[in-house]
C-alpha positions in Angstrom: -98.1 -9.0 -16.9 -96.4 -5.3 -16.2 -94.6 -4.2 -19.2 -91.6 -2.4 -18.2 -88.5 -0.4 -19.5 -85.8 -2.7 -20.8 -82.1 -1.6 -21.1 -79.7 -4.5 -21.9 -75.7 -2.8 -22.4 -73.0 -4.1 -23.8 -69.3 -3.1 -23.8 -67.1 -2.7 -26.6 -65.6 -6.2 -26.1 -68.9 -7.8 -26.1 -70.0 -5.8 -29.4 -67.5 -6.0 -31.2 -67.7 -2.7 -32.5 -65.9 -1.5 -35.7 -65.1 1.9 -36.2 -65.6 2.5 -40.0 -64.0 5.5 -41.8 -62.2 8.8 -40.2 -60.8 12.5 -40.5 -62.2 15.6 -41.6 -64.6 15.5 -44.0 -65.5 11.3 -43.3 -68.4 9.5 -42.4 -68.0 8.1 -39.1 -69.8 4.4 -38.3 -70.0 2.0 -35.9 -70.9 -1.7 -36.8 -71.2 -4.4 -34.4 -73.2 -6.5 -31.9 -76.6 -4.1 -30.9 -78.9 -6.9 -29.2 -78.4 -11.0 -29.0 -80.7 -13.4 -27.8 -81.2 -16.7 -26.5 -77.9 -16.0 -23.7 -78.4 -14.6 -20.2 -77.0 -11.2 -20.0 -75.6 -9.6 -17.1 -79.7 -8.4 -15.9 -80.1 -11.6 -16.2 -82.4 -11.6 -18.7 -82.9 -13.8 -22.1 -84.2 -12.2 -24.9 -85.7 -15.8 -27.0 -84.5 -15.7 -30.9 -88.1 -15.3 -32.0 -88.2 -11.8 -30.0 -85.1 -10.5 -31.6 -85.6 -11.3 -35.0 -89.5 -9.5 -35.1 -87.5 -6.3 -33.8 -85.0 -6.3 -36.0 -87.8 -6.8 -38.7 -89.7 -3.9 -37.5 -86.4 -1.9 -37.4 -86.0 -2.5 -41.0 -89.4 -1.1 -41.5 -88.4 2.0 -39.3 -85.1 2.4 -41.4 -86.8 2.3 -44.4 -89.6 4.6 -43.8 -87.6 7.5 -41.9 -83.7 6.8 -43.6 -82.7 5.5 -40.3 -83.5 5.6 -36.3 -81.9 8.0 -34.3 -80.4 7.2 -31.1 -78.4 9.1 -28.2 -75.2 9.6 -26.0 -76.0 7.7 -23.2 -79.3 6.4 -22.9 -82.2 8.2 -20.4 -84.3 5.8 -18.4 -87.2 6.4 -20.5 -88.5 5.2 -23.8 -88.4 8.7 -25.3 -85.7 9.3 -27.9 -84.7 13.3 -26.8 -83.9 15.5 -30.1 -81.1 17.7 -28.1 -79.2 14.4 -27.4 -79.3 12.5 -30.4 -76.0 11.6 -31.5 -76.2 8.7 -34.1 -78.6 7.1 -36.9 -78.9 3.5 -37.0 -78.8 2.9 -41.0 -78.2 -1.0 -40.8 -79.8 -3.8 -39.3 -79.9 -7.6 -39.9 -79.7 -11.2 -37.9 -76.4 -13.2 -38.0 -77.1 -16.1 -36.1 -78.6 -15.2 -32.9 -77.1 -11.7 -33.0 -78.6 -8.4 -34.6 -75.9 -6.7 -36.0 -76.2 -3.1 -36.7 -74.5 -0.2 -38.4 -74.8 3.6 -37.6 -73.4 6.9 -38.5 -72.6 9.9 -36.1 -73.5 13.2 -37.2 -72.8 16.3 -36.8 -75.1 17.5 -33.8 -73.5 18.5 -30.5 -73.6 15.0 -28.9 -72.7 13.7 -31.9 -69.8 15.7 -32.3 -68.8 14.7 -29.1 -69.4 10.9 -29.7 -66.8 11.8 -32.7 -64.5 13.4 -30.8 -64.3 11.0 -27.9 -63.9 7.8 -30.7 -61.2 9.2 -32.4 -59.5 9.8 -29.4 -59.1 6.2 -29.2 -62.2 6.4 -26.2 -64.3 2.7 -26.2 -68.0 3.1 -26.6 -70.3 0.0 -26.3 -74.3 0.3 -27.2 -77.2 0.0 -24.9 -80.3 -1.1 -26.6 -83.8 -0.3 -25.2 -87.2 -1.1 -25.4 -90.0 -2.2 -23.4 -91.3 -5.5 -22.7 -92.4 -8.4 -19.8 -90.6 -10.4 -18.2 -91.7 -13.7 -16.4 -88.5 -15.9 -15.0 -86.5 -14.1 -16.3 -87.5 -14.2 -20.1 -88.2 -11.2 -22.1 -91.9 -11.4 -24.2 -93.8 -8.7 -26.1 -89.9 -6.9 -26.5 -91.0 -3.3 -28.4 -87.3 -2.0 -29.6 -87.2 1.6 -29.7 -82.9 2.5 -30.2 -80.2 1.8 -29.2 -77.9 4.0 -27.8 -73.7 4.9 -27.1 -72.5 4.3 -23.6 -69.5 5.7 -22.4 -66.8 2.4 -21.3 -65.6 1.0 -19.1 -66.5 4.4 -16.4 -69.6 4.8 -15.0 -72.2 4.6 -18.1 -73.2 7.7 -19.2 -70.8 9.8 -16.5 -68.3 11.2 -19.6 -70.8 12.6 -21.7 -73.0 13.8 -19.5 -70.0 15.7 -17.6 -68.6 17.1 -20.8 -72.0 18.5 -21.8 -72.5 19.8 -18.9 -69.3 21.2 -18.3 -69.3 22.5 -22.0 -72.8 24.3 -21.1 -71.8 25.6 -17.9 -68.6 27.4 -19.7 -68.7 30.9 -20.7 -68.3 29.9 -24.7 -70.2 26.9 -24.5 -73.4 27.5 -25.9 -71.6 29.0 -28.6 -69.3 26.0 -29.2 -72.8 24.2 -29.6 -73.9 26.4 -32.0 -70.6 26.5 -33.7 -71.2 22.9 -34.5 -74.4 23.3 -36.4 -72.7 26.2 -38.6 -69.5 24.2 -39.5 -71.1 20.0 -40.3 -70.4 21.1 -43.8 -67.1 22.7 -43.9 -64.5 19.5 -43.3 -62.2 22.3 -42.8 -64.0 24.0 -39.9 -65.0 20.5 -38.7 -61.3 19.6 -38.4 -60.9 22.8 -37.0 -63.3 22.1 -34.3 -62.2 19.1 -33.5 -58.8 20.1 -33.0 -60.2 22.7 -30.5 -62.6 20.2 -28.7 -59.8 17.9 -28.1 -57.6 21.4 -26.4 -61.4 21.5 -24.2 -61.6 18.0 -23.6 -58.2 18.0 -22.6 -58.4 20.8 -20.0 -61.2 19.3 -18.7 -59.3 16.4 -17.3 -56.7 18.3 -15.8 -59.2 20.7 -14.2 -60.7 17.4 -12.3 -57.6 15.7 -11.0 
């Protein structure tokens, strides 16, 4: 049986994501629904109980070894996790009932800055887990998690992000706004700073597109 690339997404209503702590200077998490088995998603796919439960396990192990997994903004269609998109650390993962429940913080890399930026705007995120697996009738065996990821809701997934990045790239002061952001994750004043002048960019970016 052909193992393939599995990407399952699920939107902040279906998460049930909680936005824990805010402002300069705080931690930023997200807790909620990240995978849930034994119901048909909208692939149509069923991940069985048994299947969710070992990755979760083997998360734990990953957590534990490395202080966390590190996902991105937007998920590629790959398996690889890419260090110039991370965005996020999963710190948390357990089982309630046949969901897997997971915490993670955003830091202060340029995705993750604008993962911040977006949430505190009041923007919905929802997660997109991935892995590889088989599938035979539409039942998921041999699942192998690898992350899982931020997804921008309820456009296009991935179409925010990837348009601010690029457009942040593609402007005269961009790679130096990136750059900025490694200098200032630990001054909460310059991070507040930043943010305030993120929000100014993000805002002008909208009105350059209507």
């Amino acid at each position: 049986m052909k193992t393939e690339l599995l990407i399952e997404q699920l939107n902040p209503t279906e998460s049930n994501l909680i936005v824990e702590g805010a402002g300069a200077g705080k931690d930023l998490f997200l807790s909620g629904i990240y995978m849930q088995s034994e119901v048909e998603n909208r692939n149509g796919r069923r991940y069985p109980l048994a299947e969710i439960t070992e990755a979760v396990a083997n998360a734990n192990i990953r957590i534990k070894e490395s202080n966390g997994i590190f996902g991105e903004l937007d998920h590629p269609q790959s398996l690889n996790i890419n260090l110039d998109r991370i965005s996020h650390v999963i710190t948390e993962m357990k089982m309630v009932g046949n969901d897997a429940i997971g915490k993670a913080k955003i830091i202060p890399t340029p995705m993750g800055q604008i993962a911040r930026t977006l949430i505190e705007s009041g923007a919905k995120v929802g997660v997109s887990s991935r892995g590889a697996g088989q599938v035979n009738e539409s039942v998921v065996s041999g699942f192998s998690f690898v992350t899982v990821d931020l997804v921008a809701q309820p456009s296009a997934p991935g179409a925010v992000p990837d348009s601010i990045y690029e457009s942040l790239m593609n402007n005269s002061h961009g790679k130096e706004a990136v750059s900025l952001t490694e200098q200032v994750r630990h001054d909460p004043k310059a991070q507040a700073f930043l943010q305030k002048e993120i929000l100014k960019f993000l805002s002008d970016l909208n009105w350059k597109k209507r």
